[in-house]
PyMOL Python script that loads the backbone (N, CA, C, O; Angstrom):
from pymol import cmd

cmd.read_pdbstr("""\
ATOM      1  N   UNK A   1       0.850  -1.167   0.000  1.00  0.00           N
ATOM      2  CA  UNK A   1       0.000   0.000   0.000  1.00  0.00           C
ATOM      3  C   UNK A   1       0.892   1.224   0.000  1.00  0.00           C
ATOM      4  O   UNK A   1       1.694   1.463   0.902  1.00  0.00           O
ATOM      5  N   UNK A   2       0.638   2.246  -1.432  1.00  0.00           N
ATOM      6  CA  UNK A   2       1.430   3.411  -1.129  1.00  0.00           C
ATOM      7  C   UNK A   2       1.145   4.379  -0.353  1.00  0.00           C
ATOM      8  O   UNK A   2       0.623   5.374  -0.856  1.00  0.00           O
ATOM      9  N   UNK A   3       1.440   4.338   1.226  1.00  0.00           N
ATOM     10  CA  UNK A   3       0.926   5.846   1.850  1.00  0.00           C
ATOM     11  C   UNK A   3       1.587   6.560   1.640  1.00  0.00           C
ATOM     12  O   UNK A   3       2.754   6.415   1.276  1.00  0.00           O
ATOM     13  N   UNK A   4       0.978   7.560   1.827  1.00  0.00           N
ATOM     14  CA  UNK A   4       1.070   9.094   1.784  1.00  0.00           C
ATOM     15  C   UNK A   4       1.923  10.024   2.867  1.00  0.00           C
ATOM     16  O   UNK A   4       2.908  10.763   2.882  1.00  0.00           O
ATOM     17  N   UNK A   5       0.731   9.416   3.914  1.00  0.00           N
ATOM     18  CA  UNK A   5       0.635   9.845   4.875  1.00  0.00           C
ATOM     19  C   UNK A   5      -0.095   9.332   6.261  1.00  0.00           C
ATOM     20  O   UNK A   5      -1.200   8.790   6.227  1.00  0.00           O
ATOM     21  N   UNK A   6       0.345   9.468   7.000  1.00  0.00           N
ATOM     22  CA  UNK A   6       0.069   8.844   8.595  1.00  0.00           C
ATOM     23  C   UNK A   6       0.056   9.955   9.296  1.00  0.00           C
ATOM     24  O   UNK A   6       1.054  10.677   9.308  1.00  0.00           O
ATOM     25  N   UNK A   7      -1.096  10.279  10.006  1.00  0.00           N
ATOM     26  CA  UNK A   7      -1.735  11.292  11.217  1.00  0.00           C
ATOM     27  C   UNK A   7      -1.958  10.977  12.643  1.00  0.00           C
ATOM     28  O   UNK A   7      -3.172  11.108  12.797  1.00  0.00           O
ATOM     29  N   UNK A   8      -1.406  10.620  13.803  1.00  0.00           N
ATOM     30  CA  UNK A   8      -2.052  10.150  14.960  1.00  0.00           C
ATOM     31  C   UNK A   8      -2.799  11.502  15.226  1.00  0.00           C
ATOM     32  O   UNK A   8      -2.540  12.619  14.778  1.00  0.00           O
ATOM     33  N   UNK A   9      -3.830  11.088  16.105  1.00  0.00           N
ATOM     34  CA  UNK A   9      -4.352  12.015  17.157  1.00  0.00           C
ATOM     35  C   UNK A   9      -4.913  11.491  17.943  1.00  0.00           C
ATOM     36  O   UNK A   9      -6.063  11.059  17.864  1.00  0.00           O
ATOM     37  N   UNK A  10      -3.684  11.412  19.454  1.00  0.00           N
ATOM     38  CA  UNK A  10      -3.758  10.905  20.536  1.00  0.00           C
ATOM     39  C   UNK A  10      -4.511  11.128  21.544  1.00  0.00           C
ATOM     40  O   UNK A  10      -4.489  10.503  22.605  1.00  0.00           O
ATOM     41  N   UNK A  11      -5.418  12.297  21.174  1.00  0.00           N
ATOM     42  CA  UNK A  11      -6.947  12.657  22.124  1.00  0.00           C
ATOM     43  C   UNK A  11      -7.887  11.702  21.709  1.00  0.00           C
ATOM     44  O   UNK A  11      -8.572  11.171  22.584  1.00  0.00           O
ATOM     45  N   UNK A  12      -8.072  11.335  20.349  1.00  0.00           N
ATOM     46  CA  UNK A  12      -9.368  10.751  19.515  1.00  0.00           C
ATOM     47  C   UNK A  12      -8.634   9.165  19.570  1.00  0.00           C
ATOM     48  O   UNK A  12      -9.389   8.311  19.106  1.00  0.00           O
ATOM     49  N   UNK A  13      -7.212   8.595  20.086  1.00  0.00           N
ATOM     50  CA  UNK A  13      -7.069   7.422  19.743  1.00  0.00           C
ATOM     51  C   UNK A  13      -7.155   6.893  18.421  1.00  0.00           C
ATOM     52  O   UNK A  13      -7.570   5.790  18.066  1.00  0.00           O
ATOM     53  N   UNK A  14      -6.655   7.942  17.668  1.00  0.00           N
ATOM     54  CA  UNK A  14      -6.932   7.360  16.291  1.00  0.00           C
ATOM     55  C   UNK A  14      -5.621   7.603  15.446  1.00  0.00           C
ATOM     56  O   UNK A  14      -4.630   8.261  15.764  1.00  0.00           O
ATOM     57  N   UNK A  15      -5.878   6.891  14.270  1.00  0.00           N
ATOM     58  CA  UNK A  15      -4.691   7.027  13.430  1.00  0.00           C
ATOM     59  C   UNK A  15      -4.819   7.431  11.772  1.00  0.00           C
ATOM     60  O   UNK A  15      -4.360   6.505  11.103  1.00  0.00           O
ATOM     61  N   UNK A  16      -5.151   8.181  11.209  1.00  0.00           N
ATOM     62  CA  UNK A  16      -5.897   8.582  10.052  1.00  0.00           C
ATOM     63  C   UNK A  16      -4.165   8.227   8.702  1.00  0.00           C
ATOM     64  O   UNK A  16      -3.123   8.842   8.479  1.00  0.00           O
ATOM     65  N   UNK A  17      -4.798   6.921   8.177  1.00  0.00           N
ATOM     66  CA  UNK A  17      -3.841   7.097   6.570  1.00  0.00           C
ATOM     67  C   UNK A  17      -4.369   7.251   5.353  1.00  0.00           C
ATOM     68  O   UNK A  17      -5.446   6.821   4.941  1.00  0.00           O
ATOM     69  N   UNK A  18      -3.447   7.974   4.720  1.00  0.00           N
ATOM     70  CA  UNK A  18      -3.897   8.152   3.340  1.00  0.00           C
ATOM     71  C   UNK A  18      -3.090   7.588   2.391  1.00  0.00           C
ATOM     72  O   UNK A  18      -1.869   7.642   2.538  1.00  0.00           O
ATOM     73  N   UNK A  19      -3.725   6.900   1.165  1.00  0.00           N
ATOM     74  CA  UNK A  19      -2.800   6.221   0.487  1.00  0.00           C
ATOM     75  C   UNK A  19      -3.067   6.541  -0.906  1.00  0.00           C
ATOM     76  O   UNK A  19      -3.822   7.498  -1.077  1.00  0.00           O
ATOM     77  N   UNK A  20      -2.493   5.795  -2.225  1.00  0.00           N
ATOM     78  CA  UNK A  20      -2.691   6.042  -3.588  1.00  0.00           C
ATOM     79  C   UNK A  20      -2.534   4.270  -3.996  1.00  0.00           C
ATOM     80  O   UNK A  20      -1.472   3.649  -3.963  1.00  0.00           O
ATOM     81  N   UNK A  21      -4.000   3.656  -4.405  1.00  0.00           N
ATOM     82  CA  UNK A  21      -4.417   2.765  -4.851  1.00  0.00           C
ATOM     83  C   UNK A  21      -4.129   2.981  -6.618  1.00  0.00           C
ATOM     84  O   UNK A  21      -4.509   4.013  -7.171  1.00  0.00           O
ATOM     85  N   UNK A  22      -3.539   2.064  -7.252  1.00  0.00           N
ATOM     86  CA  UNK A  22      -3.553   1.704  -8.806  1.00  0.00           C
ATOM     87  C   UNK A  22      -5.424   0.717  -9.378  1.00  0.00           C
ATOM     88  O   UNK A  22      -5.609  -0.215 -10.162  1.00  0.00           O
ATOM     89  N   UNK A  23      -6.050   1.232  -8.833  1.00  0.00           N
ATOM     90  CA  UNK A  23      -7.274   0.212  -8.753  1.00  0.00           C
ATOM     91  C   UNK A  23      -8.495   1.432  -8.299  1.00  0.00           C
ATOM     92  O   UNK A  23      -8.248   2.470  -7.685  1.00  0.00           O
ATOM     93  N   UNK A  24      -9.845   0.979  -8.787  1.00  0.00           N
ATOM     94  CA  UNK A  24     -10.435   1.922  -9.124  1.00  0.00           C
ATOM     95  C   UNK A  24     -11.340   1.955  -7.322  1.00  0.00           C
ATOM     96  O   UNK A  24     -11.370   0.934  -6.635  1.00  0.00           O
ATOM     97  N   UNK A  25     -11.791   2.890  -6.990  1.00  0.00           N
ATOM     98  CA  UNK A  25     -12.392   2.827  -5.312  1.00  0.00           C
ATOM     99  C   UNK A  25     -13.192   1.484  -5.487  1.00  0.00           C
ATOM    100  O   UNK A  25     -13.110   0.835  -4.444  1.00  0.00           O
ATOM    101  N   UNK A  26     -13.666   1.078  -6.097  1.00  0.00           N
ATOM    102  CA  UNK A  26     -14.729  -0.158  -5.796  1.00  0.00           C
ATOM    103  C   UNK A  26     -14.192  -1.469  -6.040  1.00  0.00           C
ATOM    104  O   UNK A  26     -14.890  -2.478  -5.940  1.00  0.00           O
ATOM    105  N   UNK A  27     -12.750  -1.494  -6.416  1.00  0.00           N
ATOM    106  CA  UNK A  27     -11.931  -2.787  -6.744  1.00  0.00           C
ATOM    107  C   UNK A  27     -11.779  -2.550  -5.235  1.00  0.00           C
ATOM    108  O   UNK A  27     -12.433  -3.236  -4.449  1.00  0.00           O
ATOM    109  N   UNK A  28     -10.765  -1.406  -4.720  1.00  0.00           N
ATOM    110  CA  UNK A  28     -10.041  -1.287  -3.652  1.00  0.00           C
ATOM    111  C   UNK A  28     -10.970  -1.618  -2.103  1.00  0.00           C
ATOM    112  O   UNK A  28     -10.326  -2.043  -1.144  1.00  0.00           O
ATOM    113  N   UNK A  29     -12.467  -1.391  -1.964  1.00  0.00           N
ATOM    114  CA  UNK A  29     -13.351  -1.652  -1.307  1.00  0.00           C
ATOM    115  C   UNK A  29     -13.622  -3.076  -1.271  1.00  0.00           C
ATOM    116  O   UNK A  29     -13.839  -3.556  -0.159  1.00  0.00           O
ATOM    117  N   UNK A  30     -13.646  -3.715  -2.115  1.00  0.00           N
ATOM    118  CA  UNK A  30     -14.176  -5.027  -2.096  1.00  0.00           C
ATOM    119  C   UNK A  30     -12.774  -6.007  -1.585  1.00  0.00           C
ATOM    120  O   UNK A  30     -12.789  -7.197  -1.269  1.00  0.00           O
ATOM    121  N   UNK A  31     -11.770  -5.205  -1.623  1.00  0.00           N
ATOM    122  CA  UNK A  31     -10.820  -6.511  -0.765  1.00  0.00           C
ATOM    123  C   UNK A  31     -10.789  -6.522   0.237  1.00  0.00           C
ATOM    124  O   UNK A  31     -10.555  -7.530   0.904  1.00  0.00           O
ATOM    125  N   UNK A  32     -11.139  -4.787   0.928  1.00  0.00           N
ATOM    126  CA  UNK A  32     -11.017  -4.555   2.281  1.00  0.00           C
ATOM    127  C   UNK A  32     -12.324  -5.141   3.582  1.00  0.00           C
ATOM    128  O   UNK A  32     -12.459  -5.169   4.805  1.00  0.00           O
ATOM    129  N   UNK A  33     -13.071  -5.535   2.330  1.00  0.00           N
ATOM    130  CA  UNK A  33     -14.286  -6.025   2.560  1.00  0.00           C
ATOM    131  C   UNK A  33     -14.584  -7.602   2.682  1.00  0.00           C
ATOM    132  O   UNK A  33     -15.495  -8.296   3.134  1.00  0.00           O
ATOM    133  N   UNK A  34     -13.192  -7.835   1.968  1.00  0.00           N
ATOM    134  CA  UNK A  34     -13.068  -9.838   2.080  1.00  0.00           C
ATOM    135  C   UNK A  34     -12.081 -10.346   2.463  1.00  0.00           C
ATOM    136  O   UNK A  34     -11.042 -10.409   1.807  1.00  0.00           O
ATOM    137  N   UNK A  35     -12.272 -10.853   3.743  1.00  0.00           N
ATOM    138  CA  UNK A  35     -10.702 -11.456   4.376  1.00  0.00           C
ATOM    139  C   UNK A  35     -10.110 -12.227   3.460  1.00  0.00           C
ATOM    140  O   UNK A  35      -8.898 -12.323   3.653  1.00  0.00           O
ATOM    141  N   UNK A  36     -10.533 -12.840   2.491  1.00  0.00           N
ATOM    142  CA  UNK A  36      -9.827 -14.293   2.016  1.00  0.00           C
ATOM    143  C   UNK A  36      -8.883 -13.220   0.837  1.00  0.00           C
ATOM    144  O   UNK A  36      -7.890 -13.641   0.244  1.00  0.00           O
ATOM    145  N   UNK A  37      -9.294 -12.158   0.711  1.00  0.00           N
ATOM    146  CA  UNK A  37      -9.050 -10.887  -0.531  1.00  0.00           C
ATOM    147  C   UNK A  37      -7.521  -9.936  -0.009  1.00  0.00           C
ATOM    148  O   UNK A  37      -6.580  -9.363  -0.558  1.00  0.00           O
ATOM    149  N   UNK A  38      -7.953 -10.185   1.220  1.00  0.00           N
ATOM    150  CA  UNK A  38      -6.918  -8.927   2.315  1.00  0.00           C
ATOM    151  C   UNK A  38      -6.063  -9.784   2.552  1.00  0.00           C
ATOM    152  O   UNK A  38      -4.968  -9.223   2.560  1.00  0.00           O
ATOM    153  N   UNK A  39      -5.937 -11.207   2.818  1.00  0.00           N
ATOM    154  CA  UNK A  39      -5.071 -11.643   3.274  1.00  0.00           C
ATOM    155  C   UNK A  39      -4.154 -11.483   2.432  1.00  0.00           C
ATOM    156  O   UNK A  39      -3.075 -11.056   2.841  1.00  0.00           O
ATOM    157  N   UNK A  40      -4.350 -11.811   0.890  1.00  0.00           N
ATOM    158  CA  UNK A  40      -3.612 -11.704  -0.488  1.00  0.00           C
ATOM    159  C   UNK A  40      -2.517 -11.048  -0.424  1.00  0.00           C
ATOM    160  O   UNK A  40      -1.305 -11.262  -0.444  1.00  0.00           O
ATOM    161  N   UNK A  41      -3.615  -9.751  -0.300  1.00  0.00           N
ATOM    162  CA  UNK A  41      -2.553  -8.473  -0.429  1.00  0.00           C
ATOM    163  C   UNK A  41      -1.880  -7.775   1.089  1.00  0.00           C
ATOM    164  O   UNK A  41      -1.228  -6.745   0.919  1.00  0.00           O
ATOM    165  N   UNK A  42      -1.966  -8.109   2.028  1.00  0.00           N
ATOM    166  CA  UNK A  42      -1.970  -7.324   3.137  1.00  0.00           C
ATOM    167  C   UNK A  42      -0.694  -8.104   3.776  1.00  0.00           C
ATOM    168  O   UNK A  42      -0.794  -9.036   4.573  1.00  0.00           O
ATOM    169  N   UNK A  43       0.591  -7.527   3.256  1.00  0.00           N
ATOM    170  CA  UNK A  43       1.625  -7.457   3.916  1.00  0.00           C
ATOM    171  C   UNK A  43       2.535  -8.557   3.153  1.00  0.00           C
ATOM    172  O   UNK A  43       1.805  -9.304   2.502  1.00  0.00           O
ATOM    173  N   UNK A  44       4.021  -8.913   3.025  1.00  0.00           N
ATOM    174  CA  UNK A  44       5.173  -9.366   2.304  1.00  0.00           C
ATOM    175  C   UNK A  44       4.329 -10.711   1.800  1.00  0.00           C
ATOM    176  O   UNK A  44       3.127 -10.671   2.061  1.00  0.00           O
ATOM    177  N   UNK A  45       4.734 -11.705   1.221  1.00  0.00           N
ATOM    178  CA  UNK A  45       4.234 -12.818   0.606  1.00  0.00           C
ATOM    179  C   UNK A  45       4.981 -13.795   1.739  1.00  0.00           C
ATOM    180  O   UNK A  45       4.517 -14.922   1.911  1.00  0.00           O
ATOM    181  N   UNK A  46       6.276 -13.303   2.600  1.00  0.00           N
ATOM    182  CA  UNK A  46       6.856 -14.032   3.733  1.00  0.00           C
ATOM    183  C   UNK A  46       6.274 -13.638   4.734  1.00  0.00           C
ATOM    184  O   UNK A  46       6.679 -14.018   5.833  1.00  0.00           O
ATOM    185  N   UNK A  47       5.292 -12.868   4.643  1.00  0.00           N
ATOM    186  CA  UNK A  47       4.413 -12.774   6.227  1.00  0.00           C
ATOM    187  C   UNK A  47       3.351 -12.950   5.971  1.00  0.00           C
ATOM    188  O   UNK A  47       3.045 -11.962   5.303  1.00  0.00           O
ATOM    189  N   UNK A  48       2.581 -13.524   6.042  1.00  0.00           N
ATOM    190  CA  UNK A  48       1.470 -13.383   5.082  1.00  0.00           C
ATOM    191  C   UNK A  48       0.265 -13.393   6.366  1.00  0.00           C
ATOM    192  O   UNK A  48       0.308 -14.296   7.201  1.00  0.00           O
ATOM    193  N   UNK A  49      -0.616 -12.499   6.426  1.00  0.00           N
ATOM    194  CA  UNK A  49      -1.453 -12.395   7.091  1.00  0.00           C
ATOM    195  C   UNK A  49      -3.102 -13.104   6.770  1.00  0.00           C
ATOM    196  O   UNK A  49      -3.822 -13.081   5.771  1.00  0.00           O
ATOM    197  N   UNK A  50      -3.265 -13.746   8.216  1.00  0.00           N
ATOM    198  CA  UNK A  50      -5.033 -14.309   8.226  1.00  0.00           C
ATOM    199  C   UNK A  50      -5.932 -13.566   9.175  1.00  0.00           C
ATOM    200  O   UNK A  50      -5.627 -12.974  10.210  1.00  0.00           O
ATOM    201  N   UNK A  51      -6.859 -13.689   8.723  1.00  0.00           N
ATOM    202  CA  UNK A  51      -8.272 -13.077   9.787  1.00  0.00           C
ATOM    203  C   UNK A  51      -8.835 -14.014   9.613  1.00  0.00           C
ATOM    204  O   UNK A  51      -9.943 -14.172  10.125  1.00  0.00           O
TER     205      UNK A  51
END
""", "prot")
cmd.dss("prot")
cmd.show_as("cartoon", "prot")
cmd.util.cbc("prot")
cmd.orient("prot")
């Protein structure tokens, strides 16, 4: 994922990123939306993450 940018704000507990997807908003929604989709892409091919 190319971020941008990373924001904490440690009153709200939150962490706001912004990134630049090669994929159109509704490709990019529907992986974030399917574990079996996120795992794919979500982090090295030697770490490979499950939910």
């Amino acid at each position: 994922m190319p971020v941008i940018s990373a924001t904490p704000d440690l009153d709200a507990l939150s962490l706001t990123f912004v990134a630049e997807f090669a994929a159109p908003p509704q490709r990019v929604w529907e992986i974030y939306a399917d574990a079996r989709q996120l795992e794919k892409v979500w982090g090295p091919p030697s770490h490979p993450a499950t939910f």
